[in-house]
Structure formats: structure tokens, C-alpha cells
C-alpha positions as CSV (number, residue, x, y, z in Angstrom):
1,X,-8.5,-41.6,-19.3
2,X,-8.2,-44.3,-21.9
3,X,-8.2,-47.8,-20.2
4,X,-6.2,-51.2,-21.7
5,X,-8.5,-52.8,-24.5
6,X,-9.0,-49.8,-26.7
7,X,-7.2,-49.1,-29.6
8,X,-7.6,-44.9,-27.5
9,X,-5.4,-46.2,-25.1
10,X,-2.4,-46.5,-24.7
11,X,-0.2,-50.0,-24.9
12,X,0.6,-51.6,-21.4
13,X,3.7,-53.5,-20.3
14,X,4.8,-57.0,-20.1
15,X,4.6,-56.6,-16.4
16,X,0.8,-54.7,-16.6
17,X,2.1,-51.0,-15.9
18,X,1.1,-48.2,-18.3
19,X,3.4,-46.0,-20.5
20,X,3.1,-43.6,-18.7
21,X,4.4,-41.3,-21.6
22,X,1.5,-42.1,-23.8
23,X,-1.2,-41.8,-21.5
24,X,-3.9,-39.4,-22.1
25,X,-6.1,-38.0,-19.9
26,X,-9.2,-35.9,-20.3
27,X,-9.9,-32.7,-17.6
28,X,-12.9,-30.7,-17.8
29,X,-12.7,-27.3,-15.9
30,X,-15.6,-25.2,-15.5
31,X,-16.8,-26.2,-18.6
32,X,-13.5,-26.1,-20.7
33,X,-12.5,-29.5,-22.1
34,X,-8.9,-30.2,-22.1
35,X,-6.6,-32.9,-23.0
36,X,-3.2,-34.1,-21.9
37,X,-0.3,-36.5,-22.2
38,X,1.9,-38.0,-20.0
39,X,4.9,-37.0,-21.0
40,X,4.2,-33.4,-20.7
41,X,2.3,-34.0,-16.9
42,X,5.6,-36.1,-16.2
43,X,8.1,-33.6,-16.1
44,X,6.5,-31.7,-12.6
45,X,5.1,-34.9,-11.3
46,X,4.1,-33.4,-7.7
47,X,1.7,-31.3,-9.6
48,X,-2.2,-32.5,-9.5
49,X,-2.3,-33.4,-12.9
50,X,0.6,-35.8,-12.9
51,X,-1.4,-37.3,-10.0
52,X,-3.9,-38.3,-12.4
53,X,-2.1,-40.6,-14.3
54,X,-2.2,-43.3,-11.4
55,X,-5.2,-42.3,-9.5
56,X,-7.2,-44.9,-11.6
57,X,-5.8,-48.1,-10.1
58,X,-6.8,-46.6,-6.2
59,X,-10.1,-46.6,-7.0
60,X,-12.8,-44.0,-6.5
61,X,-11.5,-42.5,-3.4
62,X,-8.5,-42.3,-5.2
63,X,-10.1,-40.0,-8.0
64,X,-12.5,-37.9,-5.4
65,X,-9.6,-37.2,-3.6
66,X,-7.9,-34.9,-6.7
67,X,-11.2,-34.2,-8.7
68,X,-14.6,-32.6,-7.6
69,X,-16.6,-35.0,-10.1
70,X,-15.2,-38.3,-12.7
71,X,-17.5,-39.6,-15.1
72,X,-16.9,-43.0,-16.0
73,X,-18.8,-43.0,-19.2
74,X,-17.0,-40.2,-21.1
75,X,-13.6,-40.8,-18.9
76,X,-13.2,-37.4,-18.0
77,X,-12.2,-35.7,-15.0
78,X,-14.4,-32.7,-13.8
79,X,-12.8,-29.7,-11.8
80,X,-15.0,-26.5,-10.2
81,X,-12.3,-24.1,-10.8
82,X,-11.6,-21.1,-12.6
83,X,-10.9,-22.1,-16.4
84,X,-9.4,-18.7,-17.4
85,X,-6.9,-19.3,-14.5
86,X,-6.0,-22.6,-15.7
87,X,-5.3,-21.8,-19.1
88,X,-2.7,-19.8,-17.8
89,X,-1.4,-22.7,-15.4
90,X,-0.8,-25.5,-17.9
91,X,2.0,-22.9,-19.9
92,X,3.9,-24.3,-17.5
93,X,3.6,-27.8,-18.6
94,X,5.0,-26.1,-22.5
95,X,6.8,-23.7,-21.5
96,X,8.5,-24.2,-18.2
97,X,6.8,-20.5,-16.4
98,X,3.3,-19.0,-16.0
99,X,2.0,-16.0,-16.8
100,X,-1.3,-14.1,-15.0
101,X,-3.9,-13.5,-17.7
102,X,-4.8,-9.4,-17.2
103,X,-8.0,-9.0,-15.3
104,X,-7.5,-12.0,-13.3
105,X,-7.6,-11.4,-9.3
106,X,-3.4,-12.1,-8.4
107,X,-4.9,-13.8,-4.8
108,X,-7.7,-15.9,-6.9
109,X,-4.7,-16.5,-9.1
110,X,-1.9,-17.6,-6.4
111,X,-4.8,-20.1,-4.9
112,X,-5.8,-21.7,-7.9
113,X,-1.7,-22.2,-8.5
114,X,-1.8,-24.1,-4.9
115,X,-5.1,-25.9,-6.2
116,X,-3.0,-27.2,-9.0
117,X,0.0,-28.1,-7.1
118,X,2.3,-25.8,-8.7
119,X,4.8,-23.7,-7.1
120,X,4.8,-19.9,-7.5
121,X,8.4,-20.3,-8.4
122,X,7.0,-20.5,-12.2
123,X,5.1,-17.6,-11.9
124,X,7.3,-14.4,-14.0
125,X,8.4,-12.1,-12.0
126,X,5.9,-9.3,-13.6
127,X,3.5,-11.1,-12.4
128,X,4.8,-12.0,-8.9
129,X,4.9,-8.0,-8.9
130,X,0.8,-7.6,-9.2
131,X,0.9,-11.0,-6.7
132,X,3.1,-9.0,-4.1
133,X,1.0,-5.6,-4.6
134,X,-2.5,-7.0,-3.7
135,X,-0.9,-9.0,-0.8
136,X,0.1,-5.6,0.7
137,X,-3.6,-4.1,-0.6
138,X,-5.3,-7.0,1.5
139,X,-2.9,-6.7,4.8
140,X,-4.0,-3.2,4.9
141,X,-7.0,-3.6,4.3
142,X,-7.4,-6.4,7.3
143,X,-5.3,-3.8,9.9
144,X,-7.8,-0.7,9.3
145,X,-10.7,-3.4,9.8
146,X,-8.7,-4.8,12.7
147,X,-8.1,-1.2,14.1
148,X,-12.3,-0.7,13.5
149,X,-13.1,-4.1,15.2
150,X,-10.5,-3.4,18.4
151,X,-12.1,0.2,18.5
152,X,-15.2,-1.1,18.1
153,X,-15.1,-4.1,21.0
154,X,-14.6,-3.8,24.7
155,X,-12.8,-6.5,26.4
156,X,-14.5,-6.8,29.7
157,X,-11.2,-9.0,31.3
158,X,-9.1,-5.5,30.8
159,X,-8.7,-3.1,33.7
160,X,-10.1,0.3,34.5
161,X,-6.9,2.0,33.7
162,X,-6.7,0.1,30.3
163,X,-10.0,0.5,29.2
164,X,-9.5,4.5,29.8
165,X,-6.1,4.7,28.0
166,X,-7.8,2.8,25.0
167,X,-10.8,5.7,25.1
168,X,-8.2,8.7,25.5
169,X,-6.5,7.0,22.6
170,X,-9.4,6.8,20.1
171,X,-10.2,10.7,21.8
172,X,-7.3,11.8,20.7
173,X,-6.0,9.7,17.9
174,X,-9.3,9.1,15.7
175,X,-11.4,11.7,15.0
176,X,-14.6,9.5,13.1
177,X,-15.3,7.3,16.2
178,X,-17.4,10.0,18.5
179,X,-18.6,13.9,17.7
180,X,-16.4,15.0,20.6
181,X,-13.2,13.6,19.1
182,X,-14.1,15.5,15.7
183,X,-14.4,18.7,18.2
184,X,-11.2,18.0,19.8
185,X,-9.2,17.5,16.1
186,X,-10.9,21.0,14.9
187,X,-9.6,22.6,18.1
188,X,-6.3,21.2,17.4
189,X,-6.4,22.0,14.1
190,X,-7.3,26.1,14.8
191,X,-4.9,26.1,17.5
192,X,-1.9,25.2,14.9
193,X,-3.2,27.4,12.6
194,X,-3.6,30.8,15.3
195,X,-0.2,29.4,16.9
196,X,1.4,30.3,12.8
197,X,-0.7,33.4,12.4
198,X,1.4,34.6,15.7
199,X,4.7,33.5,15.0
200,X,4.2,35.7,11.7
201,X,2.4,38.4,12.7
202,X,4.8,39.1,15.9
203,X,7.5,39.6,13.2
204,X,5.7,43.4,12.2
205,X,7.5,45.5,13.4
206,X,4.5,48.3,14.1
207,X,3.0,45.3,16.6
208,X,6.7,44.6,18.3
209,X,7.3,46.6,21.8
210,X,10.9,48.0,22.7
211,X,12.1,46.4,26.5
212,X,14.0,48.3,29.2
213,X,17.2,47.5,27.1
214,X,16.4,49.3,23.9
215,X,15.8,45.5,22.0
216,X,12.3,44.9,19.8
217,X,10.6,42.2,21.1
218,X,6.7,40.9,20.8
219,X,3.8,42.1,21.9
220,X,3.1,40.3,25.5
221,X,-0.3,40.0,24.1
222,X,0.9,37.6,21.5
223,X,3.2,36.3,23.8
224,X,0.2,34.8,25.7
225,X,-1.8,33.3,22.8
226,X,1.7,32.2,22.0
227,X,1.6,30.5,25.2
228,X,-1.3,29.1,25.2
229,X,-0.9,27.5,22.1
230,X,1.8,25.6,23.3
231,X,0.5,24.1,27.1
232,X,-2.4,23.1,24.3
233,X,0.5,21.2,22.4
234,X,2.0,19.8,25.3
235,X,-1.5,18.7,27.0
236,X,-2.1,17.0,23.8
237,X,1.3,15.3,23.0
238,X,1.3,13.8,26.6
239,X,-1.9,12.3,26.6
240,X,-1.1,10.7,23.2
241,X,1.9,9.6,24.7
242,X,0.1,8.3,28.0
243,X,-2.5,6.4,26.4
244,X,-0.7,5.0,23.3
245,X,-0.4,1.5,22.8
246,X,3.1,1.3,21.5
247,X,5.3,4.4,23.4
248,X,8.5,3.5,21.7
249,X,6.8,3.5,18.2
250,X,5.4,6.5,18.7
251,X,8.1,8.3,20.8
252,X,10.1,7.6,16.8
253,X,7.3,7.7,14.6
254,X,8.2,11.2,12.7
255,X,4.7,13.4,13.1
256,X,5.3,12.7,16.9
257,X,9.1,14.0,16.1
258,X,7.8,17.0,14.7
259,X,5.5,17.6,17.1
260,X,8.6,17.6,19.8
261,X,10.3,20.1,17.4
262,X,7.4,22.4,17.5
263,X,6.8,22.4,21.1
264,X,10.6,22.2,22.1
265,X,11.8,25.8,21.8
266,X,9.1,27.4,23.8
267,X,10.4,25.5,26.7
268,X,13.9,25.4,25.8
269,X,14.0,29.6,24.8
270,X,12.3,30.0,28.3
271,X,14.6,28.4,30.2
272,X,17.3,29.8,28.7
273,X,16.0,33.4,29.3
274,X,15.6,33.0,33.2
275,X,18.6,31.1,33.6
276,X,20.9,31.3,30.6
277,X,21.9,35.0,31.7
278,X,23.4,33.9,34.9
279,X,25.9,31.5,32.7
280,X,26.9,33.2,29.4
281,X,26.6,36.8,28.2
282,X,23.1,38.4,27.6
283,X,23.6,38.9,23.8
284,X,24.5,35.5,23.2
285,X,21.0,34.1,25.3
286,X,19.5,36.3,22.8
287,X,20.7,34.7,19.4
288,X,20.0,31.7,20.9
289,X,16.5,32.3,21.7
290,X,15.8,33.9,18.6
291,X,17.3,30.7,16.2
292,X,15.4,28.4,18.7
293,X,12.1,30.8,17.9
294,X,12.4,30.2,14.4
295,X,12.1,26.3,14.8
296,X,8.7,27.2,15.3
297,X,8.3,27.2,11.9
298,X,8.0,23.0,12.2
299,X,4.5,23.3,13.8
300,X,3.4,24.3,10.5
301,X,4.1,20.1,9.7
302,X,1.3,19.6,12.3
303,X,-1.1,19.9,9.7
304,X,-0.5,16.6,8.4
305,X,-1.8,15.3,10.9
306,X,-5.2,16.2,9.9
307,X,-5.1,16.5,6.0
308,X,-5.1,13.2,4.2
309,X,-4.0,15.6,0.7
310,X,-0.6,16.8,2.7
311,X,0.0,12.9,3.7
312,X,-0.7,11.7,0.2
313,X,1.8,14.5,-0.6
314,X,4.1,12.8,1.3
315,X,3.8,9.6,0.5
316,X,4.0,10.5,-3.1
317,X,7.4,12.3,-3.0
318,X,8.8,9.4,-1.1
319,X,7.7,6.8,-3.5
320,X,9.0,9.6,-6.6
321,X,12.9,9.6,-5.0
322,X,14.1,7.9,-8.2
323,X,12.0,10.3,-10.0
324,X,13.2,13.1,-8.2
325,X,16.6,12.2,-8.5
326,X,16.3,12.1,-12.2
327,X,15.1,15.9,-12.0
328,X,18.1,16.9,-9.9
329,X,20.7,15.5,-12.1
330,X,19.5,16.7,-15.0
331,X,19.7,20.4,-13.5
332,X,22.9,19.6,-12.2
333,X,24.3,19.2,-15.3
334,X,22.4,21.5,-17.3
335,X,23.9,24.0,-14.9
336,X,27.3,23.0,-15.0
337,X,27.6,22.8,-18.6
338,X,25.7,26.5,-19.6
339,X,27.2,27.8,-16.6
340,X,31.3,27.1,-17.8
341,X,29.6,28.4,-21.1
342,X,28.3,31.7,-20.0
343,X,31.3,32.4,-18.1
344,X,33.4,31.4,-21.4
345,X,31.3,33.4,-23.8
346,X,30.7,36.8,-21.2
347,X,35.0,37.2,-20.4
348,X,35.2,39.2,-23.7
349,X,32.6,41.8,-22.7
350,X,34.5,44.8,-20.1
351,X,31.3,44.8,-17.9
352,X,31.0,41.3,-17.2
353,X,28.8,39.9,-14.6
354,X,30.1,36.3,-14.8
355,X,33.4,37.0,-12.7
356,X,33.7,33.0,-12.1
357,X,32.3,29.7,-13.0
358,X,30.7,28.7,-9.4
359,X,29.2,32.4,-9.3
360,X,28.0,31.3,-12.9
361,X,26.0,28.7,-10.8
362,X,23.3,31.1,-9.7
363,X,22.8,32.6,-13.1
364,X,22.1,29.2,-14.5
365,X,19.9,27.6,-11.4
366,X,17.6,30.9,-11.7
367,X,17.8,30.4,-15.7
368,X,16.9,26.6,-15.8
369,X,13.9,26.9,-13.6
370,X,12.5,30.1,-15.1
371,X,12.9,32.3,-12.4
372,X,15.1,34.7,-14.2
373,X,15.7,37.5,-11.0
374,X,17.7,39.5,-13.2
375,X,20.9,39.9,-11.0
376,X,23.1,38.8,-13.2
377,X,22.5,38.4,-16.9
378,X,24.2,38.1,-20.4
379,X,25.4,40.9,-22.5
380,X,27.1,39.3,-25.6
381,X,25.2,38.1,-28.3
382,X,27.0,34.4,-27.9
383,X,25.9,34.7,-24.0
384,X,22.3,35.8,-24.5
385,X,22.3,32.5,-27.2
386,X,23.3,30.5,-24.3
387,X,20.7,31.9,-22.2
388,X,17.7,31.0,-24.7
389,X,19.4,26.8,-24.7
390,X,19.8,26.8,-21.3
391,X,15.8,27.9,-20.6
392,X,14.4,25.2,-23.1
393,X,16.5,22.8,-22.1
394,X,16.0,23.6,-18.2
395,X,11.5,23.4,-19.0
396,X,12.5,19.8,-20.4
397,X,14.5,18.7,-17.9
398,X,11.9,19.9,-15.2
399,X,8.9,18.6,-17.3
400,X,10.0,15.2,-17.8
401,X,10.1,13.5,-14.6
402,X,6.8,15.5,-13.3
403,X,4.3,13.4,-14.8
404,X,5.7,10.1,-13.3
405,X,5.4,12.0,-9.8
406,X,1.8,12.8,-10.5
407,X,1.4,9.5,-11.5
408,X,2.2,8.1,-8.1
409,X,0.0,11.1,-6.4
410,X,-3.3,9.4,-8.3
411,X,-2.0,6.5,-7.5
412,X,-1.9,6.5,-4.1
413,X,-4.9,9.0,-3.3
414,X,-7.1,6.7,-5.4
415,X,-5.1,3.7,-3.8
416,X,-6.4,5.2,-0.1
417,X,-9.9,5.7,-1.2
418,X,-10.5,2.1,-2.5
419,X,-9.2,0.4,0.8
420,X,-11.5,2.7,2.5
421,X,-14.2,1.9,1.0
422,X,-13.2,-2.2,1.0
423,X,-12.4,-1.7,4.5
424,X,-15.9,-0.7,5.2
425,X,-17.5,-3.1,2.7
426,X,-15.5,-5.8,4.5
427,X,-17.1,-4.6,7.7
428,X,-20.7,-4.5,6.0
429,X,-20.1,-8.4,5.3
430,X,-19.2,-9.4,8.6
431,X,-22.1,-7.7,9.9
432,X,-24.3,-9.6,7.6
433,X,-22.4,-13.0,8.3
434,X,-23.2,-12.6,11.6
435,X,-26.7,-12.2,11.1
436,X,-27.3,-14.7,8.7
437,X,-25.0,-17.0,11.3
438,X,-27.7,-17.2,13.6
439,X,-30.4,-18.0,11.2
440,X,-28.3,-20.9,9.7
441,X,-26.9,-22.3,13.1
442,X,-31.0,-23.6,13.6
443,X,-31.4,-24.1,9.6
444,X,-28.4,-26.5,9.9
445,X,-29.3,-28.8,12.5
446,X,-32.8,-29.2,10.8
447,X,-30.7,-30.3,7.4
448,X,-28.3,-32.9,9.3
449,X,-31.8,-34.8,10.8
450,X,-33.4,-35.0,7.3
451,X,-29.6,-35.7,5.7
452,X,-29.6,-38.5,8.5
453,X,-32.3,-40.0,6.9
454,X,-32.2,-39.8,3.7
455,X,-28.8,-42.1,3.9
456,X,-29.2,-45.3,3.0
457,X,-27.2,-47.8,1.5
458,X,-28.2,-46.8,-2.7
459,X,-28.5,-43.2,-1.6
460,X,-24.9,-43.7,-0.1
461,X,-23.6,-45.6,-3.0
462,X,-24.3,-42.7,-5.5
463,X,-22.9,-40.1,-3.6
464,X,-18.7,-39.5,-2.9
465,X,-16.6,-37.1,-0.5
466,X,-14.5,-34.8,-2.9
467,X,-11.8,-32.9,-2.1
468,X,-13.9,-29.9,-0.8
469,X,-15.5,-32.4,1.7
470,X,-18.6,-31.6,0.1
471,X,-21.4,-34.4,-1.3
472,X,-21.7,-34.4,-4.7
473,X,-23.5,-36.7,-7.1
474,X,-21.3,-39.5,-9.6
475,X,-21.9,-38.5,-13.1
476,X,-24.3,-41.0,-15.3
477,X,-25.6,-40.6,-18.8
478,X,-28.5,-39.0,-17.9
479,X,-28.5,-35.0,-18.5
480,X,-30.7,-34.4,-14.9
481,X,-28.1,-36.0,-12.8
482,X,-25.5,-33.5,-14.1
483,X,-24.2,-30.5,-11.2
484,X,-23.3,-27.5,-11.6
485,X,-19.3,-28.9,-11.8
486,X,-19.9,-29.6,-15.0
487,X,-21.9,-26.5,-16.6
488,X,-20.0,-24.1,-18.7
489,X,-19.0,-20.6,-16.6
């Protein structure tokens, strides 16, 4: 900073104060020398370099309190911070908003903005976007620790009863924590997939038995492993249910949902066939039972449960709607347009299969997504014209939003990989911390007894508290008293 006297610095007032618009001060971060004036720091004067202008006349604790280092010498101002990120920051001293260098960490980032004193309000809103992104990253990746840690400790203040719905949950819920929950999630997973293998294979009519009233119905046989399959189900979704944490979240969380679809129309077909007869006519019991029997279909979903690819799936197509929606209304109109065409173009032919434009809807669905069934098809020259646009045009209108949607499916499967492995690599370092606590906790007392006496009055003169709360050493001319504040990153 240049001080009254020099010809540097700047001219002073009749009444001793500085103009404060010609003031110049010099920062050093990490290395990276930087100069200023005061009437570009003025116009955000909450932010820390403002606060420089008039830390001067408080003295040193004054300066340690907004720098990590001053020397008095050279007049600069030393900061340990992160020079790439502060390049970015002072844009905001020329051009009124900030924005985040690629390849800088958006949390690193946002805390060297608080450092600085300026508000995140100046940060563009592409970059708020990567700010918001890795704030979501880091939450989930401190609940699956969380979820590890509460796994992982046993609270000896909790009850019998709580400490055994916490273990049933884990059982049941987490199939990494023991070898006899990965048993229990393979058993679940074979008896989903023997429970689909019998709803299909009871539909062959060579395996299907005639009753008393001449009807086709299925094999008892299968009717017991059908049975079977579904007390499994129901033992299952009850203990989950039991032992969960949060019943109303899970009671609407929508795997649980499907699970109460799949197991509902056993229950719900049976009752209906013991008692339904007594109330309405046999035949109708019988339609009813046999739509409720095909809602077995939903158990199918229960795979999810135990395939991270079908939940990636999922989360893929939900994040793809816009993408999706794109697709459909393409088609939409693709199909409306070629199909008022082939109806126009096929009336002059006397065998016609295009007897109206919605019937014309079909031909082109089937057209535009290359199924082509054959059911109904041009015959004029003009028509089978129509059919060729209509095919290339329906492959581009497919092909165009598909690789956005693959886009998101790499995304988030390499998105879900990455916080597992953080998640475990935070775990790692607490583990270590931990360790190392103990050694340092007896290291530490041993440093404040020879700290204690080093202290003396010239010892304590050359030393001040910066804003770290952290000794460091006042700058002087020679090169061997310099820290590491002051070395180039």
C-alpha cells in the first residue's frame, strides 16, 4: 500500500484522510502479484479487498485480521489462497459478475467467494448450475456414508425392540452388510423370477386342467408354487414394513407400491372366489378373477429392486421426459400429416385400404417406427411415394432425441459409481483420522509445553494471530524467514 511521503502514493486531504479513489494496494495470492485501485475496490466496499484500503491506520491487528501475512518492506499484502480462483473473483471488480474457471472444484470455488467477501449473487447462472450440481453430489454422498456409519454403530441407550427392527431392516433392506442378507436378496430374487415363470407357463393350455364346470383352469400344482411365492411376498413386505424406520415413506415410496400391486390380487381373487359367488353371478367372479390375475404381471417390477441397471433405467427416462416428449411429437405429427396424405393419395385406387383418416393412423404409426405389419399398405404409385417419406422421416425423428437419452443413462450410471466409490473413500479417511487422532491427542500436549516455552517477549513480538488463528511469522528482508504464504503454487 503506498503511504503519504512518496511520490507512489497517493495525495492526502487537508483534513489527513486518503483519496481513497487513488489508492493502490498490492495483494499477493499464492504467489500471484496483483495490483489494485480504490476506485475499482470502492464500488462493493463489504468485500475484503475494499477492507484493505483502511486496515493500515488499525494497526497490525488490523491487517492480520484480513491477510494471512503483510510485509512492510515491499507493502504487500500476502494471501494462502487459491490464485486460479481469484483471478476469477476480481472480474467482478470490472465487470460487475464472476465466472468459474473450468476445472476448478464449484465447493473450493463458492468458499473462496465467501473468503473474499463476495456474494454468490455475481456468480452467472452457468455457473451457479455446476455450484448447485456438486452440492447435491456431496449431500448424497454424506447420506450413503451416514446410512454406513448408522449401520455400522449400535446405540447402546436404544431398546431391545429397536435394536432388532434396525437388524431386520439392514436383513432385509441391504444386502452388502452380512452373507445372510446376500442369501436372503438371491432367494428373493429366484422367487420373483419362478413366481413369472408360473404366471406364463400356467397360460399353456396342454398344462391347464378342466374343473367340474367344463372351465380351463391351472394346474393345482402350479397353483401351489403360485402360492408359495406369494406368503414369501407377503412375509417379506411385512417385515420391511415392521422394521422400517419411516412407515409412511415407505407405505408411498413406489417399489413398495408395486410390491402391494403384485401381491394384492392373490388375496383379493381368493376372496372373491369363496365368497364372491354367494353375491353376484359365477361368471362375473370369474372375469374378475381373471383381470385381477393378470395384474400379476407388476411383480415382474420387483426386479428393480435388485438391479442397479433397471433403476439407472429408470432414473434415466425420468430425467429424459423433455427428451421423450420431443420423440412423441415429432411422431405425432409425422403421423398426422402422411397419414391425411395416404388417405388423400389411396381414394383413387377401387381396392383401397385407407377407408378413413384416423384408420390411416395405424398405417403410419407402424410406418414411422419401421415395423411395417403389412395390414394395410399402399397401392398407388403417389401412395407407395408417401410411404418411402414417411419411413425416412419417421428413423430421423426416432434417432434424434435417442442420443441425449443415452446421454443421461452414462451419466447417471457413471454418476452412481463415482459416489460409491467417494462414499467409501470418505469412509477410508475417517478411519484414518481416527487413528492418527489418537497419536496426535499425546503429540499435541507435548507441542503446547515446548510452545509454552519458547514464548517470550522477542519470540512473541515476531509472531501474529492471522485470520486462520494460526501463528505465522512477519515478513523481513531476509529470504529464510519467508513461509510458505508467500511461495508460488
Amino acid at each position: 500500500i503506498k503511504m503519504a511521503g512518496d511520490s507512489r502514493f497517493p495525495d492526502v486531504d487537508t483534513d489527513g484522510s486518503e483519496k481513497k479513489e487513488e489508492t493502490e494496494i498490492v495483494v499477493n495470492v499464492g504467489g500471484v502479484r496483483q495490483v489494485f485501485y480504490g476506485d475499482n475496490l470502492n464500488q462493493y466496499p463489504e468485500t475484503r479487498l475494499a477492507e484493505l484500503i483502511n486496515c493500515l491506520s488499525g494497526g497490525y491487528d488490523s491487517i492480520f485480521s484480513l491477510c494471512d501475512d503483510y510485509d512492510p518492506g515491499k507493502r504487500e499484502f500476502y494471501f494462502d489462497r487459491d490464485p486460479d480462483a481469484f483471478k476469477c473473483i476480481i472480474d467482478v471488480y470490472y465487470f460487475g459478475e464472476i465466472h468459474m474457471k473450468k476445472g476448478i472444484c464449484p465447493i473450493c470455488f463458492k468458499n473462496e467467494m465467501e473468503f473474499w467477501k463476495v456474494d454468490l449473487k455475481f456468480l452467472d447462472d452457468c455457473c451457479k448450475t455446476h455450484l448447485s450440481e456438486k452440492k447435491e453430489e456431496l449431500e448424497e454422498i454424506a447420506r450413503r456414508v451416514q446410512l454406513i456409519l448408522d449401520d455400522l454403530g449400535v446405540d447402546a441407550s436404544e431398546s431391545h425392540w429397536k435394536r432388532c427392527q434396525k437388524y431386520i431392516w439392514k436383513f432385509l433392506e441391504k444386502p452388502e452388510s452380512s452373507y445372510a442378507a446376500r442369501v436372503i436378496a438371491v432367494l428373493s430374487f429366484l422367487f420373483i423370477l419362478i413366481s413369472s415363470i408360473v404366471m406364463c407357463v400356467g397360460t399353456i393350455p396342454d398344462l391347464q386342467v378342466v374343473d367340474a364346470e367344463g372351465n380351463r383352469m391351472e394346474h393345482p400344482t402350479l397353483d401351489s408354487i403360485e402360492t408359495a411365492c406369494i406368503g414369501w411376498f407377503t412375509m417379506e413386505y411385512v417385515l420391511r414394513l415392521i422394521s422400517s424406520p419411516n412407515k409412511l415413506h415407505f407405505a408411498l415410496s413406489f417399489m413398495n407400491i408395486v410390491d402391494v400391486l403384485a401381491i394384492l390380487p392373490f388375496y383379493v381373487s381368493l376372496t372373491l372366489t369363496h365368497l364372491g359367488a354367494k353375491l353376484m353371478e359365477l361368471s362375473n367372479v370369474q372375469q374378475a378373477v381373471q383381470a385381477l390375475r393378470i395384474m400379476r404381471i407388476a411383480r415382474i417390477f420387483k426386479l428393480a429392486r435388485h438391479s442397479s441397471g433397471l433403476q439407472t433405467l429408470t432414473y434415466a427416462l425420468k430425467r429424459s421426459f423433455k427428451e421423450l416428449g420431443l420423440l412423441l411429437m415429432y411422431l405425432a405429427v409425422g403421423i398426422f400429416v402422411f397419414s391425411a396424405l395416404g388417405y388423400t393419395m389411396e381414394q383413387s385406387h377401387p381396392e383401397t385400404l385407407f377407408k378413413s383418416i384416423p384408420q390411416s393412423f395405424w398405417w403410419a404409426i407402424i410406418t414411422m417406427t419401421t415395423v411395417g405389419y403389412g395390414d394395410i399398405y399402399p397401392k398407388t404409385t403417389l401412395g407407395k411415394l408417401n410411404a418411402a417419406i414417411s419411413f425416412l422421416c419417421g428413423v430421423i425423428a426416432i434417432a434424434l432425441p435417442i442420443h441425449p437419452i443415452i446421454n443421461n443413462f452414462v451419466r447417471y450410471y457413471n454418476k452412481q459409481r463415482v459416489l460409491e466409490t467417494a462414499a467409501k473413500h470418505e469412509l477410508e479417511l475417517m478411519e484414518l483420522n481416527s487413528a492418527e487422532g489418537k497419536a496426535a491427542s499425546s503429540k499435541s500436549e507435548l507441542e503446547d509445553l515446548a510452545r509454552k516455552g519458547k514464548e517470550g517477549p522477542f519470540y512473541s513480538s515476531r509472531l501474529k494471530v492471522s485470520h486462520s488463528d494460526t501463528f505465522i511469522h512477519l515478513l523481513s528482508e531476509e529470504k529464510h524467514y519467508r513461509t510458505r504464504l508467500q511461495s508460488c503454487k
